[in-house]
N, CA, C and O atoms as a GROMACS GRO file, in nm:
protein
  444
    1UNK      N    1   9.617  10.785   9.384
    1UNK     CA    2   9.725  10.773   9.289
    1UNK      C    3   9.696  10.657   9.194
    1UNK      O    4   9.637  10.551   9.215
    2UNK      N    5   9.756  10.709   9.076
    2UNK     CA    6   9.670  10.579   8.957
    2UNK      C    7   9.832  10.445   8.965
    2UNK      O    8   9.953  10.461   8.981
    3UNK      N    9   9.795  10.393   8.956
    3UNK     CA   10   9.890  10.259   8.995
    3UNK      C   11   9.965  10.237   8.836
    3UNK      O   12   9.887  10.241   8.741
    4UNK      N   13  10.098  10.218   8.808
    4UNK     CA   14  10.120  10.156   8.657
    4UNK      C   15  10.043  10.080   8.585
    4UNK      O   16  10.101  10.057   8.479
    5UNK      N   17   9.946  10.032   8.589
    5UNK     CA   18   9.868   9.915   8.524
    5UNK      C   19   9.780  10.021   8.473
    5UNK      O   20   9.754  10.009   8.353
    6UNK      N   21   9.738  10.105   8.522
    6UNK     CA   22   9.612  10.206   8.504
    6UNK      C   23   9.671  10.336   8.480
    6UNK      O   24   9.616  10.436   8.525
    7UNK      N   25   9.798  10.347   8.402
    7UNK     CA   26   9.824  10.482   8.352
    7UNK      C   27   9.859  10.442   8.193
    7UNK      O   28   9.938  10.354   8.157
    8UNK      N   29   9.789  10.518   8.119
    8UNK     CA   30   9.839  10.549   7.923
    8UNK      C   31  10.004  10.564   7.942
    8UNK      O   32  10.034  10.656   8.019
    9UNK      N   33  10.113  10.495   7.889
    9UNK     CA   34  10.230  10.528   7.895
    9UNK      C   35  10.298  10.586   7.701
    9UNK      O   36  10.390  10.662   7.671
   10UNK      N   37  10.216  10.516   7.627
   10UNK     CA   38  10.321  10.547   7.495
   10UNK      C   39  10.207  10.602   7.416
   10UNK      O   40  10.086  10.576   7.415
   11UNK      N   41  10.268  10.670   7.361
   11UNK     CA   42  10.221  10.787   7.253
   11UNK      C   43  10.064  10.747   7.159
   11UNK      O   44   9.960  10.804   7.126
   12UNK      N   45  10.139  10.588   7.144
   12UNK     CA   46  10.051  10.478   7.052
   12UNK      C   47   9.893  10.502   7.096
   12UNK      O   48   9.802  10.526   7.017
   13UNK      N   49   9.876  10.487   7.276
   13UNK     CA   50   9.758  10.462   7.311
   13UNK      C   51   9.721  10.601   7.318
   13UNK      O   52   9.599  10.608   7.302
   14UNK      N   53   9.782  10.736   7.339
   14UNK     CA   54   9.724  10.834   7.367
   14UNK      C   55   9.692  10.883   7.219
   14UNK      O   56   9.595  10.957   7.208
   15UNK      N   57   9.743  10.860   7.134
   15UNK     CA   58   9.709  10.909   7.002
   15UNK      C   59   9.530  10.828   6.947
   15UNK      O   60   9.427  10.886   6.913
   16UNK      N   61   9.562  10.660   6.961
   16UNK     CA   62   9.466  10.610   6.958
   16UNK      C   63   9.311  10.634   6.997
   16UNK      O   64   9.210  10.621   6.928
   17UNK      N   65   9.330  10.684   7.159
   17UNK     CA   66   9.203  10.708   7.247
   17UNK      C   67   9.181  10.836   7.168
   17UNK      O   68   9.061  10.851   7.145
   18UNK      N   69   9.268  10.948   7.113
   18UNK     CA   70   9.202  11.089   7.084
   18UNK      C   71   9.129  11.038   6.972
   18UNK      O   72   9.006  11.053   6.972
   19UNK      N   73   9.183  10.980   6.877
   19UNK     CA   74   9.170  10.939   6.771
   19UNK      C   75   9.004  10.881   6.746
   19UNK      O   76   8.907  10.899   6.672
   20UNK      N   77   9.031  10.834   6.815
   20UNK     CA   78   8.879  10.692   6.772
   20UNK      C   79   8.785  10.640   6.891
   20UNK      O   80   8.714  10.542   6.910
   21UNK      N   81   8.826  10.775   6.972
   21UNK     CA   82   8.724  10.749   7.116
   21UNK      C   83   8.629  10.879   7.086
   21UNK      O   84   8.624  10.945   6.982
   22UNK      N   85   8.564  10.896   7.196
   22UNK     CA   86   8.438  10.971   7.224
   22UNK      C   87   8.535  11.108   7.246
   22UNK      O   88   8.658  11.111   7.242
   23UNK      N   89   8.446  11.218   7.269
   23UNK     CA   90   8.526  11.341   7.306
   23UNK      C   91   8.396  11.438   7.365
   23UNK      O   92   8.286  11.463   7.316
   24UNK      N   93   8.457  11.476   7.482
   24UNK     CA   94   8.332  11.582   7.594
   24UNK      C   95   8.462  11.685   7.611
   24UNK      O   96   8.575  11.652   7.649
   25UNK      N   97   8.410  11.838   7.568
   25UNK     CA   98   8.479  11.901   7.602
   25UNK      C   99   8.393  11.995   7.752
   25UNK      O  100   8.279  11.961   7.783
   26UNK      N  101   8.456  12.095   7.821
   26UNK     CA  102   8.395  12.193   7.893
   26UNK      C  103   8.524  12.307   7.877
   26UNK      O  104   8.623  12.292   7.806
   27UNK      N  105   8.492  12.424   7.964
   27UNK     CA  106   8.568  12.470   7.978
   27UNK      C  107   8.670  12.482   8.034
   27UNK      O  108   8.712  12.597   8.018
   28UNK      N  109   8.765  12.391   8.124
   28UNK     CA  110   8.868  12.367   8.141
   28UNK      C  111   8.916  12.258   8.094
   28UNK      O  112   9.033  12.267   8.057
   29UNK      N  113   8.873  12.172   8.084
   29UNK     CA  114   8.992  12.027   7.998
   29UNK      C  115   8.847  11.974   7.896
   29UNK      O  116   8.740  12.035   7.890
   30UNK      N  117   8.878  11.857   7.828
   30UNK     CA  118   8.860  11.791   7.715
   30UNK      C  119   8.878  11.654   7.796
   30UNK      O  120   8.962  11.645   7.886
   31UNK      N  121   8.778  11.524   7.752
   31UNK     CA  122   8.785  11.410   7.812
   31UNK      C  123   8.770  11.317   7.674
   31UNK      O  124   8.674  11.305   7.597
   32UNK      N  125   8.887  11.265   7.672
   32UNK     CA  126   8.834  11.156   7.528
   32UNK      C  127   8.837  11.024   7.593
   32UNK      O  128   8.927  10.983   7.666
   33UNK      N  129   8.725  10.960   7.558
   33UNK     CA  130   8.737  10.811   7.597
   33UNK      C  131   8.725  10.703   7.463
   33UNK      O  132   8.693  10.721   7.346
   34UNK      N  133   8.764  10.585   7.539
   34UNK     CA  134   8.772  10.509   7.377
   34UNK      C  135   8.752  10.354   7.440
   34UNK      O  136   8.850  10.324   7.507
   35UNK      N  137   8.663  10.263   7.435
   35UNK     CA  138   8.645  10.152   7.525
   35UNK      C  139   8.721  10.030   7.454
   35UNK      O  140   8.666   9.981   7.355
   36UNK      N  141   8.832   9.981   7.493
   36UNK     CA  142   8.904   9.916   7.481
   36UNK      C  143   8.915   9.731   7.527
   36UNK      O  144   8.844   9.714   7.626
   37UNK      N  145   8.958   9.645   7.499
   37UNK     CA  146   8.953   9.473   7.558
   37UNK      C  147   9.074   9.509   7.634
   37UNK      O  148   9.092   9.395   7.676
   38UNK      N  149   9.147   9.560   7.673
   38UNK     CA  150   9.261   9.570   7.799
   38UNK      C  151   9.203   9.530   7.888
   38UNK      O  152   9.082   9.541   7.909
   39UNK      N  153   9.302   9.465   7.965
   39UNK     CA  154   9.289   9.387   8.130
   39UNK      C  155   9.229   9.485   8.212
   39UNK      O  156   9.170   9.439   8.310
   40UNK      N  157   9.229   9.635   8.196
   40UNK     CA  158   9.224   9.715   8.296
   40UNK      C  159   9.201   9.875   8.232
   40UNK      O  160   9.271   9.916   8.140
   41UNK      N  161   9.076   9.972   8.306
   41UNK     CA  162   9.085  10.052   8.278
   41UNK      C  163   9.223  10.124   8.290
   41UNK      O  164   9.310  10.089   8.369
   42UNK      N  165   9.236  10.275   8.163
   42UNK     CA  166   9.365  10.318   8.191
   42UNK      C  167   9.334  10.464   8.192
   42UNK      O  168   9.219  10.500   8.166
   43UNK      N  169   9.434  10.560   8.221
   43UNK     CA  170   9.407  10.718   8.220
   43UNK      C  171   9.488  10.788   8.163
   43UNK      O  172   9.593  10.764   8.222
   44UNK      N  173   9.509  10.859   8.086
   44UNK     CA  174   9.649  10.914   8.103
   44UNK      C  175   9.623  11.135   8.073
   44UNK      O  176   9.517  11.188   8.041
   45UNK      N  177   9.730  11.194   8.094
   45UNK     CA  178   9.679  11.392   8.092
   45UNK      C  179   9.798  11.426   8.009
   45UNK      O  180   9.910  11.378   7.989
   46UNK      N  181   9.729  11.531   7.970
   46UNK     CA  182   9.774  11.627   7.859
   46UNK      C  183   9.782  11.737   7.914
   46UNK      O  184   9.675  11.798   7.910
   47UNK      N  185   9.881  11.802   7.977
   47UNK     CA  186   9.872  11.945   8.028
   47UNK      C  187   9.990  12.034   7.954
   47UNK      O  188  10.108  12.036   7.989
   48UNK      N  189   9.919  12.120   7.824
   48UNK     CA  190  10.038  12.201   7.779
   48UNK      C  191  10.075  12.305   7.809
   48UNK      O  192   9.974  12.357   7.856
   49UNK      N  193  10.194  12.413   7.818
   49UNK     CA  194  10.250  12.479   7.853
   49UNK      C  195  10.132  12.633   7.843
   49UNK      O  196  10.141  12.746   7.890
   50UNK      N  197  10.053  12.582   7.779
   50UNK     CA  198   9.950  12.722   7.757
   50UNK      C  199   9.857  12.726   7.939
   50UNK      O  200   9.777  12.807   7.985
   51UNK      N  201   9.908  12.623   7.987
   51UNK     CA  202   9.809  12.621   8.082
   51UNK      C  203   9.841  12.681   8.227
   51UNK      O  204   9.759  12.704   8.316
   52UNK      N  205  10.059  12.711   8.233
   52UNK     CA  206  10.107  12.785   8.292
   52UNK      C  207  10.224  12.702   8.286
   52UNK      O  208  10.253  12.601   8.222
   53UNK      N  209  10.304  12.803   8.404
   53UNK     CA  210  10.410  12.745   8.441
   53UNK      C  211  10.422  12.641   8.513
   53UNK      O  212  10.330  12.609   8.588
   54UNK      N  213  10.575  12.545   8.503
   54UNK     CA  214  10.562  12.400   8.519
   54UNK      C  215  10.470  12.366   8.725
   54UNK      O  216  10.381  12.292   8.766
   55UNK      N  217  10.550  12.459   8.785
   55UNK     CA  218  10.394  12.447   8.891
   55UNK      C  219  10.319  12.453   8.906
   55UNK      O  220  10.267  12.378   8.988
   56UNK      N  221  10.220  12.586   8.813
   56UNK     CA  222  10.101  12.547   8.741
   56UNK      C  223  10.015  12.380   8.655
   56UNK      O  224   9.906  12.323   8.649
   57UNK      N  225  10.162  12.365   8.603
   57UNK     CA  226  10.034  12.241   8.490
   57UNK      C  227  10.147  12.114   8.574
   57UNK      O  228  10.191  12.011   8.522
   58UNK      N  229  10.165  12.152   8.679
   58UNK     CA  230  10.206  11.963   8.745
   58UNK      C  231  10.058  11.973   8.879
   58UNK      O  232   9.983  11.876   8.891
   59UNK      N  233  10.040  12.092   8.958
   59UNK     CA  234   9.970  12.127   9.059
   59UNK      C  235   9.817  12.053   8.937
   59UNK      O  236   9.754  11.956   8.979
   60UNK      N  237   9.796  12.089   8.858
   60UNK     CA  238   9.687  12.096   8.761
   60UNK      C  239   9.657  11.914   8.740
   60UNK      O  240   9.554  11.850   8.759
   61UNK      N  241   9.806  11.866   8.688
   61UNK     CA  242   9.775  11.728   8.669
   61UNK      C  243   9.771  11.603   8.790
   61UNK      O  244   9.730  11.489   8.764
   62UNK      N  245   9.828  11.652   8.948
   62UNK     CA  246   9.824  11.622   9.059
   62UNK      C  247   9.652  11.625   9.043
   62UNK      O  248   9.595  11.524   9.000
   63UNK      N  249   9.582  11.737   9.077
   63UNK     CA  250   9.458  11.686   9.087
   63UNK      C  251   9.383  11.672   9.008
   63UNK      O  252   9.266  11.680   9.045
   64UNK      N  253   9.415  11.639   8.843
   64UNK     CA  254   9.299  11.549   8.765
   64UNK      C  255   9.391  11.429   8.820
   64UNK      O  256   9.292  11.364   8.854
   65UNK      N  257   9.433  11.396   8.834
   65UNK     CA  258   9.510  11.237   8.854
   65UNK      C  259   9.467  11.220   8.982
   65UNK      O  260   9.537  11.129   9.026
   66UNK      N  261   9.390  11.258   9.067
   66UNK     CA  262   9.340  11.212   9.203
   66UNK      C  263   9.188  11.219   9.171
   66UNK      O  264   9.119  11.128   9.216
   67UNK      N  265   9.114  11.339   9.081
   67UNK     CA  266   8.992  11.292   9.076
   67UNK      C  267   8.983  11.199   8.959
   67UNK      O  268   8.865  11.162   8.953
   68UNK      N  269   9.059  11.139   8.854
   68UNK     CA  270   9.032  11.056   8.774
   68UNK      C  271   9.119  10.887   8.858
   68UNK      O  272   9.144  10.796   8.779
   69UNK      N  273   9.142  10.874   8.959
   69UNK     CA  274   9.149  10.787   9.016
   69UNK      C  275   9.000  10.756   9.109
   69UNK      O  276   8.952  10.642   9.107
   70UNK      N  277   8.957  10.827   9.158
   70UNK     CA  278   8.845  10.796   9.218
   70UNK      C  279   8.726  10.740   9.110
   70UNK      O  280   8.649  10.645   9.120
   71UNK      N  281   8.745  10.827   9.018
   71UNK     CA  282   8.662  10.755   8.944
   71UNK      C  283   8.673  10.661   8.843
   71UNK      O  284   8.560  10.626   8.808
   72UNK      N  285   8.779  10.592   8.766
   72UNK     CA  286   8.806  10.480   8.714
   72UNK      C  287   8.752  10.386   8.727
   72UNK      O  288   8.687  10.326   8.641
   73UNK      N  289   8.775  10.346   8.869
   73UNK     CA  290   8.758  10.221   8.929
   73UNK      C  291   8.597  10.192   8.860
   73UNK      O  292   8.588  10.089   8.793
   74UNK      N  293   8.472  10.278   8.875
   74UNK     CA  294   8.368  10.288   8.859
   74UNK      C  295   8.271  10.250   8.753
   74UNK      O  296   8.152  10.219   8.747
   75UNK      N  297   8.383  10.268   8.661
   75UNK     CA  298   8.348  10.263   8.508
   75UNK      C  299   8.292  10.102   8.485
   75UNK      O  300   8.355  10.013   8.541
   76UNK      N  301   8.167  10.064   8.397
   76UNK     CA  302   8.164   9.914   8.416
   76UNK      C  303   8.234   9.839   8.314
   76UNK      O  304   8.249   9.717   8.323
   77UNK      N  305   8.280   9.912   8.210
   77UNK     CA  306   8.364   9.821   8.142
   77UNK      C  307   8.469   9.923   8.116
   77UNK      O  308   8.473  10.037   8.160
   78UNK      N  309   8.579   9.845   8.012
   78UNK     CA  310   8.696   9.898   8.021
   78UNK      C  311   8.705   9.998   7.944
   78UNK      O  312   8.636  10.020   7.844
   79UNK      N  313   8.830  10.093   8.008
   79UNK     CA  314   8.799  10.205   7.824
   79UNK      C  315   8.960  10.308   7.924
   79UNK      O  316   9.006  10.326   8.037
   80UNK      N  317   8.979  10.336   7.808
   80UNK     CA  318   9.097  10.425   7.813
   80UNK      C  319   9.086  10.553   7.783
   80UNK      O  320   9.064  10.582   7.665
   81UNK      N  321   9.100  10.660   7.885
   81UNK     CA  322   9.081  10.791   7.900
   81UNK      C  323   9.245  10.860   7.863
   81UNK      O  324   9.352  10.798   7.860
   82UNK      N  325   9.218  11.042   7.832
   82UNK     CA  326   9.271  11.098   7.789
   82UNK      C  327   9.222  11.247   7.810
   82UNK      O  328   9.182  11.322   7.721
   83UNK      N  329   9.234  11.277   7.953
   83UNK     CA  330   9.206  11.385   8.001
   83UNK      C  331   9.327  11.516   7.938
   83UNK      O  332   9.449  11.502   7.942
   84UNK      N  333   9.267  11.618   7.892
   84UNK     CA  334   9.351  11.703   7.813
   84UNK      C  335   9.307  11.855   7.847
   84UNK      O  336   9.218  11.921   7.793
   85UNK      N  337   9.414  11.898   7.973
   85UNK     CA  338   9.383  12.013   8.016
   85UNK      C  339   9.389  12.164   7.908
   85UNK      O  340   9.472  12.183   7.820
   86UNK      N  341   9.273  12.262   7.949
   86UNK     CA  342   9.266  12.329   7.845
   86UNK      C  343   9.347  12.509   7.982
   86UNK      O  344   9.369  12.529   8.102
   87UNK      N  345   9.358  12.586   7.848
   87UNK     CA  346   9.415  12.705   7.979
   87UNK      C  347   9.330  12.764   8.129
   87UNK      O  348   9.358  12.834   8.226
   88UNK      N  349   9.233  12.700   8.085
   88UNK     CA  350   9.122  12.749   8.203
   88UNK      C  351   9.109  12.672   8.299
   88UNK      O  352   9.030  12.705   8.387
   89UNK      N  353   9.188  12.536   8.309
   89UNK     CA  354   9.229  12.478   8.385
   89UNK      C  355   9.288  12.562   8.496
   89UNK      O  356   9.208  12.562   8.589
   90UNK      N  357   9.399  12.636   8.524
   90UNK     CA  358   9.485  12.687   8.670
   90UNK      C  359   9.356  12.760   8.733
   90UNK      O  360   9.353  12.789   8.853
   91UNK      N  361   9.253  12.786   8.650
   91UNK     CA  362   9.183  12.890   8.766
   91UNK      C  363   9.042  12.844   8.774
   91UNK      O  364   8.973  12.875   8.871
   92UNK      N  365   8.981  12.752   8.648
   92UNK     CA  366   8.852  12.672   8.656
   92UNK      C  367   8.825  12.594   8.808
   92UNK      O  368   8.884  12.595   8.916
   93UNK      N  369   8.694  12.522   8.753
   93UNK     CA  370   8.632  12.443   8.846
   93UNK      C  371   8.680  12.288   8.795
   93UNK      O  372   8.597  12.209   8.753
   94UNK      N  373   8.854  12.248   8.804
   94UNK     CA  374   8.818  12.140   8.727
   94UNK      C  375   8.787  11.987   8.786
   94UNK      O  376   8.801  11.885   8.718
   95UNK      N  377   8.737  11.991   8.938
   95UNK     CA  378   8.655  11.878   8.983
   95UNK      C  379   8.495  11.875   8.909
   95UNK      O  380   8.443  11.777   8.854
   96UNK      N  381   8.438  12.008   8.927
   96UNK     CA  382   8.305  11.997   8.815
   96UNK      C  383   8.280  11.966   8.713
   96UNK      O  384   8.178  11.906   8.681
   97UNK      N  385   8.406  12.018   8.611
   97UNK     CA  386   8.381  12.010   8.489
   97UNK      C  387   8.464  11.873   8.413
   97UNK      O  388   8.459  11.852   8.292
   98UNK      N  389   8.522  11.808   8.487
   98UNK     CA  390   8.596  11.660   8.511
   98UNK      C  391   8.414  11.540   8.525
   98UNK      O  392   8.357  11.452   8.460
   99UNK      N  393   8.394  11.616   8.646
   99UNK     CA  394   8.244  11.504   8.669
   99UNK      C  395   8.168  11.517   8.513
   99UNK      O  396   8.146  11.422   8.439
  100UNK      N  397   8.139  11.645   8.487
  100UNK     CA  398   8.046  11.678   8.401
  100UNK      C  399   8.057  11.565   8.282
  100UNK      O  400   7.961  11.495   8.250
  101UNK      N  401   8.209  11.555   8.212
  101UNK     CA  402   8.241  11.532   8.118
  101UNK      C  403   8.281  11.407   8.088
  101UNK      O  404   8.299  11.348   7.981
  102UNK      N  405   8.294  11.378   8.206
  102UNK     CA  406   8.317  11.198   8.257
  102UNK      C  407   8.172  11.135   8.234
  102UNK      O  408   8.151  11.029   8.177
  103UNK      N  409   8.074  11.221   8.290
  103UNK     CA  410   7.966  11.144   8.288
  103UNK      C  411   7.899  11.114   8.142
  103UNK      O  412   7.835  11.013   8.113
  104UNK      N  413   7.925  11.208   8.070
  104UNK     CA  414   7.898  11.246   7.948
  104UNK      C  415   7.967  11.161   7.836
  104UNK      O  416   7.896  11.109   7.750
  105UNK      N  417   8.132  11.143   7.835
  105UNK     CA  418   8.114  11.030   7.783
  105UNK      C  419   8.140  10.921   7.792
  105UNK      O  420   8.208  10.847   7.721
  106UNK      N  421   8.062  10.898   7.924
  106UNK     CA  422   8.081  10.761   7.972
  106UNK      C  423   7.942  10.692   7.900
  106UNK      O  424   7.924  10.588   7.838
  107UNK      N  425   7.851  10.808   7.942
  107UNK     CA  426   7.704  10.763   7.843
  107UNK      C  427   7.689  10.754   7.726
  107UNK      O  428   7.596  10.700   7.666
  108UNK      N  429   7.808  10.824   7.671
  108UNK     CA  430   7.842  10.783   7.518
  108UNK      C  431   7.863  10.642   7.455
  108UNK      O  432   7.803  10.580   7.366
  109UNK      N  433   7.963  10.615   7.529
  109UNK     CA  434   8.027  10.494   7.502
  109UNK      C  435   7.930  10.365   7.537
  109UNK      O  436   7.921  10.280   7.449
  110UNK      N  437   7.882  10.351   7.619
  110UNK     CA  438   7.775  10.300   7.660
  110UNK      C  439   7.636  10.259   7.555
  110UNK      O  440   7.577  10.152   7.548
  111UNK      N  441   7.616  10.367   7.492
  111UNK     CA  442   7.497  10.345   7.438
  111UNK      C  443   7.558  10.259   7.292
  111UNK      O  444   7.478  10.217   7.208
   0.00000   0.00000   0.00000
């Protein structure tokens, strides 16, 4: 579970990170990152109604919010994510395509 310190809460930062961060898409979600001077990495999900019904896209954001907790911590510097589930999310692979895209632009940002 991502702790308050480490969740995107206002519009400001989620608009920001899409805005002027990196972007890895696959076929179930979209990962924008954006490396930030904050005290602390942050995360925050986008799951819209195209992606199902509300047990569908809460079940959906339950587990990107458990595999993007495992991996946060990891990251070596700071940066604020913006995981943005796509409809192929309820039935994708989206622990694979989460790693894939994490890794991707994590090496972005990086270089």
């Amino acid at each position: 579970m991502l702790n308050r310190d480490s969740r995107l809460r206002s519009g400001e930062d989620f608009r920001r990170t899409i805005r002027n961060g990196v972007r890895a898409g696959r076929e179930s979600l979209v990962v924008h990152a954006l490396r930030t001077d904050g005290p602390s990495a942050r995360a925050g999900f986008v799951v819209s109604k195209a992606v199902g019904n509300a047990v569908t896209r809460n079940r959906v954001k339950r587990q990107l919010r458990h595999l993007t907790a495992a991996r946060l911590p990891s990251v070596p510097f700071v940066v604020d994510v913006v995981v943005r589930a796509l409809p192929a999310a309820a039935t994708g692979d989206l622990a694979g395509d989460l790693a894939s895209a994490w890794d991707s632009s994590m090496k972005r940002l990086a270089a």
